[in-house]
Every structure is written in structure tokens, then in C-alpha cells.
Residue frames relative to the residue before (quaternion, step in Angstrom):
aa qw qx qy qz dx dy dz
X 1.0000 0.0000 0.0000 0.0000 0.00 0.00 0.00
X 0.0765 -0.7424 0.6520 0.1336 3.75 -1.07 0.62
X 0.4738 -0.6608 0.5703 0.1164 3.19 -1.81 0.43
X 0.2302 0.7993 -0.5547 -0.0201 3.59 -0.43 0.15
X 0.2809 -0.8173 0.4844 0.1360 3.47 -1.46 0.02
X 0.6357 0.4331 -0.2848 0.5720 3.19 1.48 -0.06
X 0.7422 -0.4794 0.3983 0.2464 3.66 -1.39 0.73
X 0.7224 0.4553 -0.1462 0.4994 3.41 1.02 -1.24
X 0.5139 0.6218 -0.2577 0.5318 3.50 1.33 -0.78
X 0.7398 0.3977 -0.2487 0.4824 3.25 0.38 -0.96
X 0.6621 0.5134 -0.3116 0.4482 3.16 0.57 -1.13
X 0.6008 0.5049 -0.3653 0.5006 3.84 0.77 -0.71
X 0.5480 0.6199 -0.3547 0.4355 3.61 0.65 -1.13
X 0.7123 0.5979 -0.2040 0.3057 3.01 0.22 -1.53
X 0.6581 0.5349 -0.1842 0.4969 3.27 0.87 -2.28
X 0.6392 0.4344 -0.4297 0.4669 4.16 0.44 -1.53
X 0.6985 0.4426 -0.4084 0.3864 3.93 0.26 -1.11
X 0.6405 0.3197 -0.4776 0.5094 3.96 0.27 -0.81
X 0.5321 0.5878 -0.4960 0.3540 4.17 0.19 -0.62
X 0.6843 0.4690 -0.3169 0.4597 3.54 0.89 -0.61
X 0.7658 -0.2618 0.0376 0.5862 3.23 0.85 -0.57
X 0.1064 -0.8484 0.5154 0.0573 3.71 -1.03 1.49
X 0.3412 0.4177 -0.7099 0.4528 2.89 0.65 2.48
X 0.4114 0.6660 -0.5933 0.1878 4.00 0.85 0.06
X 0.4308 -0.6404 0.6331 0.0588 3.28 -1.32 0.50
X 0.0291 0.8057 -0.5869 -0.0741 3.88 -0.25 0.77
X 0.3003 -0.7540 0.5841 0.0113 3.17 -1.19 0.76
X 0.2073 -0.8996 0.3822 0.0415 3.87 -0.20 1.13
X 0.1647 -0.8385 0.5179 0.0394 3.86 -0.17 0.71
X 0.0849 -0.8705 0.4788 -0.0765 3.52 0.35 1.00
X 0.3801 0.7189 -0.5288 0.2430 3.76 -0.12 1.30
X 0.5809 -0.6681 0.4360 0.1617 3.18 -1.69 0.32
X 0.5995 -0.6634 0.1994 0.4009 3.33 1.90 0.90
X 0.5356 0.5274 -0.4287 0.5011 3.39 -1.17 -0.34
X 0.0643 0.8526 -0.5150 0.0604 3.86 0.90 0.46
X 0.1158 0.7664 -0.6303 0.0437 3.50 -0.91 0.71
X 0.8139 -0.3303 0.2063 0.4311 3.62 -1.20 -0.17
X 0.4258 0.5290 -0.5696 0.4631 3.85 1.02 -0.51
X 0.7746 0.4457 -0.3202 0.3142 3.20 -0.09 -2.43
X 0.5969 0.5524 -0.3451 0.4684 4.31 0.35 -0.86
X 0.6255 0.3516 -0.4348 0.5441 3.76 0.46 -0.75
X 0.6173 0.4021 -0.4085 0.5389 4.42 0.20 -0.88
X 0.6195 0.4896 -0.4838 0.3773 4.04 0.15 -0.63
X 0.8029 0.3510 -0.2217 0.4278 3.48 0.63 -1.73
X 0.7983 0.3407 -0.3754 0.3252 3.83 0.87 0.51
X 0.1814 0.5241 -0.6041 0.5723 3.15 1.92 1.04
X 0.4838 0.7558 -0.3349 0.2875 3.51 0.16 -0.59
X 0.7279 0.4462 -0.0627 0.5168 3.07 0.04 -2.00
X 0.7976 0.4806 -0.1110 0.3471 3.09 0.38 -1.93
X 0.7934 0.3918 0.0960 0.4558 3.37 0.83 -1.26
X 0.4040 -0.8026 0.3703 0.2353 3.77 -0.43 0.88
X 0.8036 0.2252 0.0194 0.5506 3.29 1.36 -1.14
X 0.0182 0.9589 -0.2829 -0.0097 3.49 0.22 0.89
X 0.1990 -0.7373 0.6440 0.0453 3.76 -0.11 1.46
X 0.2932 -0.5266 0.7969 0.0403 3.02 -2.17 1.81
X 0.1533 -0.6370 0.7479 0.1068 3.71 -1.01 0.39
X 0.1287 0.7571 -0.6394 -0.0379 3.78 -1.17 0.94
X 0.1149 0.7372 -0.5999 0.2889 3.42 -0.13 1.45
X 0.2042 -0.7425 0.6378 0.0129 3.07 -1.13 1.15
X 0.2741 -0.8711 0.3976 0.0895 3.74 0.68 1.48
X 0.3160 -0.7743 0.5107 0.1995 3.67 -0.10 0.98
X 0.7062 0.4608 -0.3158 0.4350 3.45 0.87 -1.03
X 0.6240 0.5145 -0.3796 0.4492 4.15 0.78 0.62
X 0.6332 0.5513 -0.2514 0.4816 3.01 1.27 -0.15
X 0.1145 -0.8224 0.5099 0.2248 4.10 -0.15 0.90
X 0.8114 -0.1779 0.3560 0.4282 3.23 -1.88 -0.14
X 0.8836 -0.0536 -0.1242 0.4482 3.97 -0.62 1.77
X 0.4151 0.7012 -0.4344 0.3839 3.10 1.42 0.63
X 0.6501 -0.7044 0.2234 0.1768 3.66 -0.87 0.05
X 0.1701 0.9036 -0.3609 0.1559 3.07 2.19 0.92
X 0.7479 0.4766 -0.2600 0.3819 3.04 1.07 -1.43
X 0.6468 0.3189 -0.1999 0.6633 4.32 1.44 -0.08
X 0.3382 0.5340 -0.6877 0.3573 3.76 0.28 0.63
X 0.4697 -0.6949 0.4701 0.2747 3.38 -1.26 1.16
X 0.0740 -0.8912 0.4476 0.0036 3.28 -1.73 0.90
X 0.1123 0.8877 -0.4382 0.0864 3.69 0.44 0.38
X 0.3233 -0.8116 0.4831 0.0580 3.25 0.09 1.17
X 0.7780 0.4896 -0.3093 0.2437 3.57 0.72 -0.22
X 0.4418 0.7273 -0.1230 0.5106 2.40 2.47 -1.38
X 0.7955 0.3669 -0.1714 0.4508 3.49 0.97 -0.97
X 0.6958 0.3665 -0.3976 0.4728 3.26 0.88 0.21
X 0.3386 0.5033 -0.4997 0.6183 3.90 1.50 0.05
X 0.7001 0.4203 -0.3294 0.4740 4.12 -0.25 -0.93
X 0.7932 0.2812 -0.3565 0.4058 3.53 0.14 -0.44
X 0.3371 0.7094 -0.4397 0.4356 3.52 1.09 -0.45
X 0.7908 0.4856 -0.1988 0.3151 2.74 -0.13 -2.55
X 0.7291 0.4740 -0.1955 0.4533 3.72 0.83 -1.43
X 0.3739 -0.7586 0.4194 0.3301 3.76 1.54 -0.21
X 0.2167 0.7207 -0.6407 0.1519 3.01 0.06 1.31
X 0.1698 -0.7759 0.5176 0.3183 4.28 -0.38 -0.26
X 0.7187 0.0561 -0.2843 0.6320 3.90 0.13 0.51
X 0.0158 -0.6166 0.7758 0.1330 3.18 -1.64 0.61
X 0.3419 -0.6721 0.6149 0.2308 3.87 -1.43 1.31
X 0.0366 0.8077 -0.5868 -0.0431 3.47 -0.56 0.68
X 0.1604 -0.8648 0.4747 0.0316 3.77 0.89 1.31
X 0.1715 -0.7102 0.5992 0.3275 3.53 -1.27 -0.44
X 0.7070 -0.3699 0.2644 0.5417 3.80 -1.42 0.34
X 0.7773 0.3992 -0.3358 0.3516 3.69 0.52 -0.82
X 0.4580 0.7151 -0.3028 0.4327 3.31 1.02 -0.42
X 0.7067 0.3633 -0.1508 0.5881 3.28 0.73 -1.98
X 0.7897 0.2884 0.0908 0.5338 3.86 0.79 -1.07
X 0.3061 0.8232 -0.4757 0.0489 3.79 0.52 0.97
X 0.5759 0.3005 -0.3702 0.6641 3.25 1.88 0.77
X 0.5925 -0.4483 0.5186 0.4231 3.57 -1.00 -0.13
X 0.3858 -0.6968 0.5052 0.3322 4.02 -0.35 1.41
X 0.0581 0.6785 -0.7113 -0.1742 3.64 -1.32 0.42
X 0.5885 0.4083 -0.5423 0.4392 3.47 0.90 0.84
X 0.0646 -0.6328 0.7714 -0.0185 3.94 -1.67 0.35
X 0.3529 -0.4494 0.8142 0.1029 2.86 -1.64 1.30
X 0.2564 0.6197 -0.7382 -0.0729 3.88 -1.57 0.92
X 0.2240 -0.6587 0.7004 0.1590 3.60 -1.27 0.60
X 0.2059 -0.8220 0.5237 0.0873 3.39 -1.44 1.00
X 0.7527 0.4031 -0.3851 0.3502 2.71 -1.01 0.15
X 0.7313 0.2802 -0.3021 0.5435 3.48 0.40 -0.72
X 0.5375 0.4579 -0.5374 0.4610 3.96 0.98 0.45
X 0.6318 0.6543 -0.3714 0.1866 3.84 0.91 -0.72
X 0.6065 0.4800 -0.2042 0.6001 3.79 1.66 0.36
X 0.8567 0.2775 -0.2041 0.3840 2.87 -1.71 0.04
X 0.6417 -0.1203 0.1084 0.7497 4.21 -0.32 -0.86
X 0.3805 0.6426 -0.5664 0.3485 4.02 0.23 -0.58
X 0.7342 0.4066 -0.1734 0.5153 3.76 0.76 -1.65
X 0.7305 0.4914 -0.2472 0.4047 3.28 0.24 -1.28
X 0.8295 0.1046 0.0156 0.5485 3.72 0.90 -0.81
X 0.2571 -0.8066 0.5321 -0.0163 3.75 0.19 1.99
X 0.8221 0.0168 -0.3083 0.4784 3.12 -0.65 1.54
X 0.2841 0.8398 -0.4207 0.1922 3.66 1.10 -0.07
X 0.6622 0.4517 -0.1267 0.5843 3.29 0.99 -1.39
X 0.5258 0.6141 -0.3400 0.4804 4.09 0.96 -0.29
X 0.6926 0.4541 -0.3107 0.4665 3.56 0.87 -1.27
X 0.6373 0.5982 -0.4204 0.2436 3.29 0.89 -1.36
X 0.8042 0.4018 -0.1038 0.4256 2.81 0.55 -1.89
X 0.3554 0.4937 -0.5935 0.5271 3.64 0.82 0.35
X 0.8090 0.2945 -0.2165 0.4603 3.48 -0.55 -1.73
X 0.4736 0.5278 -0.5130 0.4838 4.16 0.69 0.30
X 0.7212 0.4895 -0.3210 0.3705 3.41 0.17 -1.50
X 0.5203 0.6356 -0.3217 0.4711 3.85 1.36 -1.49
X 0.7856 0.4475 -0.2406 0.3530 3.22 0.22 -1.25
X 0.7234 0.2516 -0.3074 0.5647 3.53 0.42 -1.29
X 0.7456 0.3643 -0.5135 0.2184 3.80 0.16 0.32
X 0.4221 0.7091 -0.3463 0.4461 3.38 1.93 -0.10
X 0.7399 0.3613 -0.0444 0.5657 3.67 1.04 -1.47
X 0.0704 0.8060 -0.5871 0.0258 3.80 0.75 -0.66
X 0.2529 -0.6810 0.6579 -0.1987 2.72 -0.05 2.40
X 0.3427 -0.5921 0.7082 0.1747 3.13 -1.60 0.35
X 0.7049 0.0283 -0.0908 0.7029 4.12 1.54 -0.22
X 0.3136 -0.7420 0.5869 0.0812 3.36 -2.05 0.33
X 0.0839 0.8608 -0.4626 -0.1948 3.25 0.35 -0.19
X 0.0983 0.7613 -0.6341 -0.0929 3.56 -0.78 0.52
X 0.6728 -0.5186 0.4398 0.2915 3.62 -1.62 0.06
X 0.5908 -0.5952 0.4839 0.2500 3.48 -1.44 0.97
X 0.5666 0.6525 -0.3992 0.3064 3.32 0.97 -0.84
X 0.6764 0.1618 -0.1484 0.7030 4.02 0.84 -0.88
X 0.0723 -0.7183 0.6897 0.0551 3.70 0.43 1.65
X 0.7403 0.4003 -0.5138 0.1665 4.30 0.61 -0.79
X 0.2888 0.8493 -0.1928 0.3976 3.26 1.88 0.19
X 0.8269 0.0693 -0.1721 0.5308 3.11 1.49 -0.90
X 0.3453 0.5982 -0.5412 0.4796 3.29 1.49 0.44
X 0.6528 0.5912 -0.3162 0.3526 3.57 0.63 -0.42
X 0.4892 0.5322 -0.2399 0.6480 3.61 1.34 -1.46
X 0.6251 0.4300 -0.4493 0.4716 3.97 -0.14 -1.17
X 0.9133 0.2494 -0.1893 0.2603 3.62 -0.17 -1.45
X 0.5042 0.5134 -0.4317 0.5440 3.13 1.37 0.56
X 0.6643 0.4830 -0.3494 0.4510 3.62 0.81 -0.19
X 0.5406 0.7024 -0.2391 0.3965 3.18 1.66 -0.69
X 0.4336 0.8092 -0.0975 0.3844 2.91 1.41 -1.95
X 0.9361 0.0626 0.2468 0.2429 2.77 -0.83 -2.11
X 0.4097 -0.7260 0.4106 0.3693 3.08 2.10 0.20
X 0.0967 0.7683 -0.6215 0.1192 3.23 0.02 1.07
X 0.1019 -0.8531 0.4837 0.1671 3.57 -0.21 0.43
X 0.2707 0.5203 -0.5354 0.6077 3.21 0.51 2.42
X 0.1580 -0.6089 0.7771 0.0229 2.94 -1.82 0.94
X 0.4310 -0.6993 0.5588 -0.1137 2.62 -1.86 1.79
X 0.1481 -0.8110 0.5521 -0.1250 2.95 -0.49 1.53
X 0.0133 -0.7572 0.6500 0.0634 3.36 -0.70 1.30
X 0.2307 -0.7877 0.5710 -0.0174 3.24 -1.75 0.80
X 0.4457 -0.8300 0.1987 0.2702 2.89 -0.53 1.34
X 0.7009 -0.3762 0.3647 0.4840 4.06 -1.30 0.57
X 0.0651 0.7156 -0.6918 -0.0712 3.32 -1.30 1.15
X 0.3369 -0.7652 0.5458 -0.0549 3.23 -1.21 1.60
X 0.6867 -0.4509 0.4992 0.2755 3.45 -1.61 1.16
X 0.7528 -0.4169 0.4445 0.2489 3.78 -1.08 0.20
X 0.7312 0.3845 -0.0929 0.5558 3.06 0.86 -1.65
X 0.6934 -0.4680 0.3428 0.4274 3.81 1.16 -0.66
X 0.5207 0.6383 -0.3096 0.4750 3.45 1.28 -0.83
X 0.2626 -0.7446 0.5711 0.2246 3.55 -0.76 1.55
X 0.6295 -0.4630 0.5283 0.3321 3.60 -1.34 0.57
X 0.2544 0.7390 -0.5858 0.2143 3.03 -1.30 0.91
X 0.2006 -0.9040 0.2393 0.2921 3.55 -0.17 0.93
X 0.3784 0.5965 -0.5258 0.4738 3.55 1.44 1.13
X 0.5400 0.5428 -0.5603 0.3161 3.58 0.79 0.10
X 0.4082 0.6906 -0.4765 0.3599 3.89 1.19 0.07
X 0.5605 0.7410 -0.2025 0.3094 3.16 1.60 -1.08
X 0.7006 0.4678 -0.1446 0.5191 3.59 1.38 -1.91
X 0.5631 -0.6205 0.5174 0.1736 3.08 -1.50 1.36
X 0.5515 -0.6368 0.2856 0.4569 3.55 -0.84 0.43
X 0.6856 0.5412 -0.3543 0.3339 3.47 0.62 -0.11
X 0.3516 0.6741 -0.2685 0.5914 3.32 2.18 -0.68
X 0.7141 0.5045 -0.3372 0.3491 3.55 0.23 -1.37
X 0.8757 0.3288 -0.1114 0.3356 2.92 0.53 -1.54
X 0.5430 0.4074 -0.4718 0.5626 3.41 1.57 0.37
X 0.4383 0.4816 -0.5985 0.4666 4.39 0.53 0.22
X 0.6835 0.2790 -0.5727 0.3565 4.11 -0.29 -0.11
X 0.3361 0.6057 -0.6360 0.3400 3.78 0.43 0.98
X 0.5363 0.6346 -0.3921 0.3948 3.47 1.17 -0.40
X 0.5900 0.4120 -0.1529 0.6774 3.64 0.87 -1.28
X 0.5476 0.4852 -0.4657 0.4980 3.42 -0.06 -0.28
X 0.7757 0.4177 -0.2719 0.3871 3.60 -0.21 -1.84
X 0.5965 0.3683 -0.3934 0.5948 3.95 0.56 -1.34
X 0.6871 0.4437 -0.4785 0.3195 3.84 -0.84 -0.74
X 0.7804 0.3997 -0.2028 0.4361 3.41 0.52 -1.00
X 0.6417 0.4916 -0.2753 0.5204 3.44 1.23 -0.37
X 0.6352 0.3746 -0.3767 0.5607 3.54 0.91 -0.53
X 0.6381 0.4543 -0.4196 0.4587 3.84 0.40 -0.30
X 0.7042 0.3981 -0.3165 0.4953 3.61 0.76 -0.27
X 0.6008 0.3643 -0.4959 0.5103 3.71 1.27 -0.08
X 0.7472 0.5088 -0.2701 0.3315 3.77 0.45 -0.75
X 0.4354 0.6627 -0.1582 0.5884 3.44 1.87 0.27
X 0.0069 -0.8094 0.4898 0.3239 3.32 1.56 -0.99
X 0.2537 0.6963 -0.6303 0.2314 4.20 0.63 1.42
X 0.6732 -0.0551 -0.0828 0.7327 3.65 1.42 0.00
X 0.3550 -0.8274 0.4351 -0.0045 2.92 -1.45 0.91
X 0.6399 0.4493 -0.2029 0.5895 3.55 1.87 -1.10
X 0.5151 -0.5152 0.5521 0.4056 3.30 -1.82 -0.16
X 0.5699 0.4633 -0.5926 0.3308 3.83 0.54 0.59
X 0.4147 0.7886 -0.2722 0.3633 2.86 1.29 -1.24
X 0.7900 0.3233 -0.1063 0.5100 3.44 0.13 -1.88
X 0.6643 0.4912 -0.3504 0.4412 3.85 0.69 -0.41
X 0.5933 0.5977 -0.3188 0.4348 3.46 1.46 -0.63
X 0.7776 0.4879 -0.2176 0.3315 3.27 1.39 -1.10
X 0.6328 0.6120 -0.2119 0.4245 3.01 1.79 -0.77
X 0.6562 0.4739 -0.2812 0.5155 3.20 1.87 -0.37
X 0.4618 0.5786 -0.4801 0.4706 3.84 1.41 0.10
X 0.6653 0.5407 -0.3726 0.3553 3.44 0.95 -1.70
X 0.7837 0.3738 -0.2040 0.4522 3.59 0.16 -1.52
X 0.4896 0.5853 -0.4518 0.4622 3.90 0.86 0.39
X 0.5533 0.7131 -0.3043 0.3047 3.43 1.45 -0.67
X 0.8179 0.4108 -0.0843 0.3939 2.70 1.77 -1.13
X 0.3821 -0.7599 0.2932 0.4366 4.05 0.56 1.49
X 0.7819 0.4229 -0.3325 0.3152 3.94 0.63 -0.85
X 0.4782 0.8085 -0.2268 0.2572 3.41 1.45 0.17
X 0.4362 0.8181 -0.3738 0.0277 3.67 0.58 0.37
X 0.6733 -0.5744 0.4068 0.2265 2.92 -1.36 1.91
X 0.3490 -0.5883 0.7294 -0.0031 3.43 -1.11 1.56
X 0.6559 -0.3078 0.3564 0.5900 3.77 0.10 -1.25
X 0.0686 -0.5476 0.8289 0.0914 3.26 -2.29 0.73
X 0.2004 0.8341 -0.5132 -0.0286 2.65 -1.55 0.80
X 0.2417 -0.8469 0.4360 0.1848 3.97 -0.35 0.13
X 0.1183 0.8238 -0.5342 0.1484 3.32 -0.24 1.37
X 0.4596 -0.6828 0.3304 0.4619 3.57 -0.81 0.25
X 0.4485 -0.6338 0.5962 0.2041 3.73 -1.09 0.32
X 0.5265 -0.2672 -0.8013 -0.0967 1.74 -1.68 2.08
X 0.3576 0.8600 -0.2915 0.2182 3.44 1.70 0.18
X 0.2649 -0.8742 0.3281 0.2408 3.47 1.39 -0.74
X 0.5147 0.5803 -0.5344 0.3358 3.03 1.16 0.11
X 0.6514 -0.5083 0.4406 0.3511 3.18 -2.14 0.87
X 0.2764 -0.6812 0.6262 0.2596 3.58 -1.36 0.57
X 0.5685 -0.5879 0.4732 0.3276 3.54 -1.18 1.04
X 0.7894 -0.3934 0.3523 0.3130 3.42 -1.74 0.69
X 0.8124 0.3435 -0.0024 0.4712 3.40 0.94 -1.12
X 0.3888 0.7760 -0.2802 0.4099 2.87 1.17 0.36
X 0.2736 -0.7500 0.5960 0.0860 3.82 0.07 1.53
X 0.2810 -0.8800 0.3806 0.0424 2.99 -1.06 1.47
X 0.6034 0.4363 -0.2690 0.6109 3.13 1.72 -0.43
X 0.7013 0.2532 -0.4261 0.5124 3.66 0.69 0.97
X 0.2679 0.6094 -0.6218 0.4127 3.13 0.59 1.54
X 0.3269 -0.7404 0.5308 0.2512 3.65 -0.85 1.27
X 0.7137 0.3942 -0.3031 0.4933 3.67 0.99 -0.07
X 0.7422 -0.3459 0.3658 0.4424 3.56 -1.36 -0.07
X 0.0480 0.7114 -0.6725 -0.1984 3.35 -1.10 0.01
X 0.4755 -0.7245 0.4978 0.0359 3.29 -1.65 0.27
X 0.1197 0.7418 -0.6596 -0.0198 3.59 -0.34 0.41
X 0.1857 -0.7263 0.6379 -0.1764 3.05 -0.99 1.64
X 0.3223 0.7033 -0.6303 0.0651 3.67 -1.40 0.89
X 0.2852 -0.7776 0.5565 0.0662 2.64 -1.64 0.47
X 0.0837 -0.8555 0.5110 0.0039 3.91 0.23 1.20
X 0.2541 -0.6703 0.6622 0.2184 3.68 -1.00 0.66
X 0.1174 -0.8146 0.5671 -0.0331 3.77 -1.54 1.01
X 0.4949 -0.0761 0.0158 0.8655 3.60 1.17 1.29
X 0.7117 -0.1368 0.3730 0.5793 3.41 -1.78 -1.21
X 0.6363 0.4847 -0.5473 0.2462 4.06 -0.18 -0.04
X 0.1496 -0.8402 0.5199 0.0388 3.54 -0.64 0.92
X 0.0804 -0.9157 0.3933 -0.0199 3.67 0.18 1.66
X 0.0926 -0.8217 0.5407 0.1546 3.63 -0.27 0.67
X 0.0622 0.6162 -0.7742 0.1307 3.99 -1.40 0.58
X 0.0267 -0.6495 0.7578 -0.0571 2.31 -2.62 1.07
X 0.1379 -0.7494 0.6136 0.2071 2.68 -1.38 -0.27
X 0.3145 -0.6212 0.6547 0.2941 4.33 -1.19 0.23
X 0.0772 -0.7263 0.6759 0.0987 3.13 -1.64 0.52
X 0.3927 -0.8654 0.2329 0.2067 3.74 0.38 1.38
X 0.3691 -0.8206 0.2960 0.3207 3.28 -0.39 0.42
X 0.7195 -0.3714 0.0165 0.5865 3.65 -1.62 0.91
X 0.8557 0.2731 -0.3148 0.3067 3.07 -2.05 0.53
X 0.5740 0.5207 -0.4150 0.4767 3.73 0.69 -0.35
């Protein structure tokens, strides 16, 4: 595996590896370090899938708003490049802000509508940074795949419909949410929750698990219904406050109406929250598929 940090570096890297062979197939892993088991499960199926495989670790200033947590998001640069190794990646881009940003950007990639919900609400311009520092990437690396995580699924409905959009010439690969033992999806602000915090956030998993078994059961049946329950469950817990629940269909995002029968929805739906624990703000879902799948 090599390391690099500069645009041109990579870009050489890249060029010697297709020189070797120009049917390889590169496969891109876009994250903000701090590398744990979620990010290793997307490494090892760029992997599989993909011949030549690029980790991007950038922590993207421009996604982050006014008292958010850019400037203390955990980092450890060594840890993460022993983790990507370990998970077999062969280049890892490890830019800096100037590099990624040596003027202040007066361009942005935004996509609407499917940013106007969920974190979209909760965090104005959030979804702007991504897909700015997305677009950089797959046109810096020109992957032939991407792979991000289920866990911010509104995250990749976004990526999809910007790639859609603008003709990106990449395929998106979502992967599915990889979870603690106990249930608790990986995430690398969970470093953040105090032990007693921790161990009252697997009410999250808790709420979707129990709520999809109760929609797929037919013990409730609508999307008020299921929002009603998911907001009794995670009330259970005193340090928990509800940011947003919601139930929309997947990958479109729009909200589904109170009444609204979920298991005759010809698309996915979603249930999607976000809960704040102290200052740690955790987000989880889950899809429930539609009829016949």
C-alpha cells in the first residue's frame, strides 16, 4: 500500500497501476478517517469488486456548519493507514484543506430536493460540501466504482442523484450498515458518547428493529403509525433527544403521509433518525422492501 498527499501523486500512482494493466478497474472509498469496522467492510468490497483500490482520508471543512465539530472530529493518522492496509486497500489519498481547497471554492455541486429532509434540515448546506468534495474526488481519482455505507443511506441517495444528474461515469455501490454486537452502528463519533450515553444510544437499533417487526407482522401498518412507535421506543430513553424521525420512501426521500400503508409501497421505504446524546448526534436506519422482494 502507498500513501500520498498531493493531487499529482496520486494521479501518477494511479497512471503506473492502469500501465500495468488497462483492463484494471479502480474502486474508490471516500471517508473522513478515524477508520473503524463500517469503513474496512466498504475497503474489503472495493476489493473483491475492483482491481485497484483508493481510501480517500479527508476531513472536508466545507460540510461542516457554524458550531459543528470539524475542528475535534477524531483523527489518527497512523491507526488509519495500519486499518486500511489491514482491509487491503493499495493507495490511500491523504490530501490537506489546501490541497483539496487552495482558494476558497466559489463553485458547489447542490442537488435538491432529496437534500431538503432528514440531516438536509437539520444541517444547511451539509449535503453541498459532500457532493462538492464527492464530485473532486471521483473526478481527481476516476473510479470506475465508489462504495459508500448504508448507514447515511440520505447520503447516498444523494451521491446516486448527483451521479445520475451529471453523468458521472461511476457506479455506486451501497453497502450495507455494519453494527457493534450489541446493535450500535459504527461510527467514528461514537468515541464521543460517555459510557452511560453509549449504552442508552442502542435504543436506536432497538426502535427500527422493533418497529420494522411490528410493520412486517401487520401489528401496525401506516407510516404514522410506525413514526409514532419509533418515537415512544427512543423516548424510553432520558438522555435521548429526537433531532427528527421520519419515514420516506427510498431513494427519493420524500416524506410518506401519516396514512400511508407501508407494505404497499412499490418502492423502498425508509425509516431514518437522528437522536442527539449530550453534544453526540447519532443517526440510523433501517429499509423495509417493497411488496414481493
Amino acid at each position: 500500500m502507498k500513501a500520498v498527499r498531493t493531487i499529482a501523486e496520486l494521479r501518477e500512482q494511479i497512471g503506473e497501476m492502469k500501465a500495468a494493466s488497462a483492463k484494471a478497474t479502480i474502486g474508490l472509498v471516500p471517508t473522513m478517517g478515524y477508520l473503524h469496522q463500517g469503513h474496512a467492510s466498504l475497503i474489503r468490497a472495493a476489493k473483491v469488486k475492483t482491481d485497484i483500490v483508493v481510501v480517500s482520508i479527508f476531513v472536508n471543512p466545507i460540510q461542516f456548519g457554524p458550531g459543528e465539530d470539524f475542528e475535534t472530529y477524531p483523527r489518527d493518522e497512523a491507526r488509519d493507514l495500519a486499518a486500511a492496509e489491514a482491509a487491503g486497500a493499495d493507495l490511500v489519498f491523504l490530501p490537506s484543506v489546501d490541497t483539496m481547497y487552495p482558494k476558497p471554492t466559489k463553485t458547489k455541486i447542490a442537488v435538491s430536493e432529496v437534500t431538503s429532509g432528514l440531516c438536509g434540515a437539520s444541517r444547511p448546506g451539509h449535503f453541498d460540501g459532500v457532493t462538492t468534495v464527492v464530485g473532486k474526488l471521483f473526478h481527481i481519482v476516476q473510479p470506475d466504482y465508489a462504495f459508500f455505507g448504508m448507514k447515511d443511506a440520505q447520503q447516498v441517495a444523494v451521491i446516486e442523484q448527483m451521479v445520475y444528474d451529471l453523468n458521472f461515469n461511476v457506479t455506486i455501490v451501497p453497502c450495507p450498515i455494519i453494527r457493534e454486537e450489541d446493535g450500535l452502528a459504527l461510527s467514528s463519533r461514537n468515541v464521543y458518547l460517555s459510557p452511560e450515553e453509549r449504552t442508552q444510544a442502542l435504543v436506536l437499533s432497538r426502535s427500527l428493529r422493533e418497529t420494522k417487526e411490528a410493520v412486517k407482522t401487520g401489528q401496525i401498518r401506516t407510516a404514522g403509525e410506525a413514526k409514532e412507535l419509533l418515537t415512544q421506543i427512543i423516548g424510553e430513553s432520558p438522555l435521548a433527544v429526537i433531532d427528527y424521525v421520519e419515514i420516506a420512501n427510498f431513494p427519493e426521500l420524500s416524506p410518506l403521509a401519516a396514512e400511508t400503508a407501508i407494505l404497499e409501497q412499490e418502492e423502498s421505504v425508509l425509516m431514518a433518525l437522528a437522536v442527539k446524546f449530550g453534544k453526540t448526534r447519532l443517526i440510523d436506519n433501517c429499509l423495509i422492501q417493497p411488496k414481493g422482494e
